[in-house]
C-alpha positions as CSV (number, residue, x, y, z in Angstrom):
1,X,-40.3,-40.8,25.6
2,X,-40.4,-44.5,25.6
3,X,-37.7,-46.9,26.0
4,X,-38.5,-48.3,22.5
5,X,-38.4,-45.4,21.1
6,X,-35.2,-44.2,22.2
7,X,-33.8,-47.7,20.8
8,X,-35.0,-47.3,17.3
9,X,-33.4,-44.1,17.1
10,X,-30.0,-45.0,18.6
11,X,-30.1,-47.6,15.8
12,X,-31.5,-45.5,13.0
13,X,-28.7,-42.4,13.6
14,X,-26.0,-44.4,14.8
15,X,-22.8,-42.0,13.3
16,X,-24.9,-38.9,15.5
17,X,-24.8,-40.8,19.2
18,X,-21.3,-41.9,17.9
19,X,-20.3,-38.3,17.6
20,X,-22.3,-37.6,20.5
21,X,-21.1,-39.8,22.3
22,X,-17.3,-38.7,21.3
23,X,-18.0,-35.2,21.7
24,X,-19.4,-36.2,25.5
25,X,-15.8,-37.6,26.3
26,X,-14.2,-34.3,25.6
27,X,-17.0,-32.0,27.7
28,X,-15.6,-33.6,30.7
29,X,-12.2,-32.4,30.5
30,X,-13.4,-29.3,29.2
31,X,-15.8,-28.8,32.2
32,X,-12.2,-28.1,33.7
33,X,-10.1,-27.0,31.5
34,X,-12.4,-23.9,30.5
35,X,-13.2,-22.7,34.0
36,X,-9.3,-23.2,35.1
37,X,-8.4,-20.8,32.5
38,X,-10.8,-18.3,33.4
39,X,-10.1,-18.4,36.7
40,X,-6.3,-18.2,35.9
41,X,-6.7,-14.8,33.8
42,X,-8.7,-13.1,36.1
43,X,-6.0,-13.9,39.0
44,X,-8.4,-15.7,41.7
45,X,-8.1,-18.4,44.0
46,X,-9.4,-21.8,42.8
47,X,-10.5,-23.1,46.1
48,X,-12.2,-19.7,46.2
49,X,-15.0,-20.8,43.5
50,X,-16.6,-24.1,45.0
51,X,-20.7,-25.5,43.7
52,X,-21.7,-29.0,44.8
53,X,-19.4,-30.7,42.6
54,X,-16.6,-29.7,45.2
55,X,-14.2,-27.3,42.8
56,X,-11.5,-27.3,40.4
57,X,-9.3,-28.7,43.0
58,X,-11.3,-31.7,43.5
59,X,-10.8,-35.1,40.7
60,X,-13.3,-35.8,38.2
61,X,-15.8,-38.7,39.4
62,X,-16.1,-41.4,37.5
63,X,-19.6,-41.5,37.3
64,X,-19.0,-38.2,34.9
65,X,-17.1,-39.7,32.8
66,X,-19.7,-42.6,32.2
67,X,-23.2,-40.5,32.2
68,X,-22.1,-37.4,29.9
69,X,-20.8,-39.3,26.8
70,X,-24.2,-41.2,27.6
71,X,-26.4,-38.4,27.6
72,X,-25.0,-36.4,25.1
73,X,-25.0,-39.8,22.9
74,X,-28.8,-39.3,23.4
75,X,-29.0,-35.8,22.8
76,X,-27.4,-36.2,19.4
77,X,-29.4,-39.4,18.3
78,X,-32.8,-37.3,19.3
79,X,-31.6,-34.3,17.4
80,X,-30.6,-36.2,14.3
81,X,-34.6,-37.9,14.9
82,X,-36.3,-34.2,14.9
83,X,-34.1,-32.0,12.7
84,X,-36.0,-30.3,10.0
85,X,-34.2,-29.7,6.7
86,X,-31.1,-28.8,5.4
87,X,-30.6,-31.9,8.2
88,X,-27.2,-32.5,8.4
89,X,-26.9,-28.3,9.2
90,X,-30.0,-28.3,11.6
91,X,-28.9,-31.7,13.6
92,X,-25.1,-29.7,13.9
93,X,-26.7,-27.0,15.1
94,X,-28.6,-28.5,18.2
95,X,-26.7,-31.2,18.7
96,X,-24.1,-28.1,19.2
97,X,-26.6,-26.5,21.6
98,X,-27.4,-29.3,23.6
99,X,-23.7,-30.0,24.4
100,X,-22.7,-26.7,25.5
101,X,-26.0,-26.5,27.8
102,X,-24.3,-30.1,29.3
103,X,-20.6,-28.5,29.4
104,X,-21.9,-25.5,31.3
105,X,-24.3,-27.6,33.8
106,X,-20.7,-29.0,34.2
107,X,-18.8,-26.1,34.8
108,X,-21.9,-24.4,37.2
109,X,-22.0,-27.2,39.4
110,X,-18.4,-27.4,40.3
111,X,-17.5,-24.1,40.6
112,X,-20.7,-21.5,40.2
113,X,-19.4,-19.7,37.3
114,X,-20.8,-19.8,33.6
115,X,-18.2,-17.9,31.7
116,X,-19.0,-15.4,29.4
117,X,-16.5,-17.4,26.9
118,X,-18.9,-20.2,26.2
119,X,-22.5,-18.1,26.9
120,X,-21.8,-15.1,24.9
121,X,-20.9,-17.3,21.5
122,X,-24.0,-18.7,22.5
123,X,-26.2,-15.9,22.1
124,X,-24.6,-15.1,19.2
125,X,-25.1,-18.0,18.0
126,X,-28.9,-17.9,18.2
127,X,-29.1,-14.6,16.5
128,X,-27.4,-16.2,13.9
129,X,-29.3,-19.2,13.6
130,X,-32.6,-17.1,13.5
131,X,-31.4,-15.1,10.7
132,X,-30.2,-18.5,8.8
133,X,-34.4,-19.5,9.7
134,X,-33.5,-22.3,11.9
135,X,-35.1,-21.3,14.6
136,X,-39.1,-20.6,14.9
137,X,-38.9,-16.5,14.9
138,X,-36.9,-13.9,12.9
139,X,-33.7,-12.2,13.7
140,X,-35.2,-9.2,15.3
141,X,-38.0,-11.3,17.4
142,X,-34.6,-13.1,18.6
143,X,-32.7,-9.8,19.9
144,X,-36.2,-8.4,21.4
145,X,-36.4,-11.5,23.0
146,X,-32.8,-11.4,25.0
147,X,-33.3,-7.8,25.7
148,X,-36.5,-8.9,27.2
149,X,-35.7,-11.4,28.9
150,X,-32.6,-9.4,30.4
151,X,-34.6,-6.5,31.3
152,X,-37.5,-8.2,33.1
153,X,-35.6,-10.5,35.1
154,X,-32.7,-7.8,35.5
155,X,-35.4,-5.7,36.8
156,X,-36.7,-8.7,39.3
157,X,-33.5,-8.9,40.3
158,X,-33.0,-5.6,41.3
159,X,-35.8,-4.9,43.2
160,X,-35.0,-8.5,45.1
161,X,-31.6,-6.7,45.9
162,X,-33.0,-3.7,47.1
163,X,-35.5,-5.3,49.5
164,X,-33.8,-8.3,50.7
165,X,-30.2,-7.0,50.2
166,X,-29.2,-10.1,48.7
167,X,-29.1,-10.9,45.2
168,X,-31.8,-13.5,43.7
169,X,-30.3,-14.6,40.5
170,X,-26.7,-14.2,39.2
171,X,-25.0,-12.2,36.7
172,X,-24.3,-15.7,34.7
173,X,-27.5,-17.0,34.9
174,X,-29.4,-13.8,33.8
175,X,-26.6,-13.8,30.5
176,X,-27.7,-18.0,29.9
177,X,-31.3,-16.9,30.3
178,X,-30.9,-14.2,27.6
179,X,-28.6,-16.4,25.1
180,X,-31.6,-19.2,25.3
181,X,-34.2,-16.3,24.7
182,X,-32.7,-15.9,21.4
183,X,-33.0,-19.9,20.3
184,X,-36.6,-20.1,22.0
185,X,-37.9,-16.5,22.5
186,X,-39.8,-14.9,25.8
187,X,-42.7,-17.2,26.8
188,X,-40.3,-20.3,26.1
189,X,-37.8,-19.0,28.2
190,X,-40.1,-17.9,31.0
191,X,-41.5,-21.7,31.1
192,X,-38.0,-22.8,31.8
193,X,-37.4,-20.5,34.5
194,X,-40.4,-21.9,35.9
195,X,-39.5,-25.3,35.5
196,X,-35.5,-24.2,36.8
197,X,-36.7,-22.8,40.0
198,X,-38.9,-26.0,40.9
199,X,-35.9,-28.2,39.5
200,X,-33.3,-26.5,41.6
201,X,-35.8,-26.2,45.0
202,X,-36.2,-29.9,44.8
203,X,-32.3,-30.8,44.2
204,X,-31.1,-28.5,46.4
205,X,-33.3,-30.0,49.4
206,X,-31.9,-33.8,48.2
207,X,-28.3,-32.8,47.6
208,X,-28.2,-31.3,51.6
209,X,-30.5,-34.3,52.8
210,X,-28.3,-36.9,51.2
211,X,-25.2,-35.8,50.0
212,X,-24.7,-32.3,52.3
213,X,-22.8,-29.1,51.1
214,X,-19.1,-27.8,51.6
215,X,-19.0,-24.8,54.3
216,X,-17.7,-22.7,51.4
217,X,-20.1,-24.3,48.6
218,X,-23.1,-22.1,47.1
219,X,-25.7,-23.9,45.2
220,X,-25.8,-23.0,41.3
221,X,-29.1,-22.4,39.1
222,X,-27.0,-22.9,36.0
223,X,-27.7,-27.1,36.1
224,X,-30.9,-26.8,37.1
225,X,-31.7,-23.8,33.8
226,X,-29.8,-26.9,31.6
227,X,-32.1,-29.9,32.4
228,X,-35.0,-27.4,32.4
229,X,-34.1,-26.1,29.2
230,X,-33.3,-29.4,27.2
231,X,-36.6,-31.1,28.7
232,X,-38.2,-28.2,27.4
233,X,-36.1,-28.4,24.1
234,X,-37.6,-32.4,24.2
């Protein structure tokens, strides 16, 4: 994707990166707000849910607040660029998609969690679009697909448990996995896990090299699913 390219479709769709761009000012807050409140109901300790991004209880950098409305300006622009028709509906739609795969990179890197508050709509909202025939397969291709997806690498999972006593992939990330199965289907989603795993090896080695990790931080797969995922969507 070439710089020249990117210009002539910021200039062509300028009300979508305008919303985009909007829209990006409010993930930030959002990123959390959302994760605060689910933290709140289920009675735990902020300081006890801590990615890279160093917690809840940590300010927002400013960086943040510059790159998202950026990317998610992007995002917009390139959706509104490739949307088939009815094209107001289809740009909505994954413009929408992008922006909550940003807010929950957002929300996995500070803290780990991807609530089922913003994933679960998002599943449902890929059944949904599959029946409306935005998406490439039907509505029952799209729930065969999450069910597959959760059973093969819930089953992967399990076994990884039982032999190392450890679990390899989290509850969250298995749910994300299965909500993008239903936009995408199997073999898409298997490409991004692919992609997730070699993304997250890579950062993870960086982040410790350059930036090192909190004593109670773990490292998140939920970011590194994201940037697969919307590369892939690219």
């Amino acid at each position: 994707m070439s710089l020249s390219y990117m210009l002539r479709v910021l200039w062509a769709h300028w009300p979508w990166w305008l919303a985009g761009a909007c829209v990006g000012l409010c993930l930030v807050p959002l990123g959390r707000f959302i994760p605060h409140k689910v933290l709140q109901r289920a009675q735990a300790p902020l300081h006890a849910w801590q990615g890279p991004g160093g917690g809840l209880e940590q300010s927002v950098p400013l960086a943040r607040r510059m790159w998202v409305p950026v990317v998610n300006a992007c995002l917009w622009a390139y959706a509104a660029d490739t949307a088939s028709s009815p094209v107001f509906w289809a740009v909505l739609l994954w413009a929408g998609l992008a922006s909550t795969l940003v807010l929950l990179a957002l929300i996995d890197w500070d803290t780990t969690l991807l609530p089922d508050w913003i994933v679960l709509p998002l599943g449902l909202a890929g059944l949904v679009s599959s029946y409306a025939g935005f998406t490439a397969h039907s509505l029952l291709v799209s729930a065969a697909s999450a069910a597959a997806v959760l059973g093969l690498l819930g089953g992967l999972a399990w076994v990884f448990r039982r032999i190392k006593g450890e679990s390899g992939i989290g509850g969250g990330d298995l749910k994300l996995l299965a909500a993008l199965a239903t936009w995408w289907g199997v073999v898409d989603v298997l490409y991004v896990v692919l992609w997730a795993s070699l993304v997250t090896v890579v950062w993870n080695l960086v982040w410790r090299r350059y930036k090192g990790l909190g004593s109670q931080a773990e490292w998140p797969f939920g970011p590194a699913i994201v940037v697969a995922a919307l590369v892939w969507g690219l």
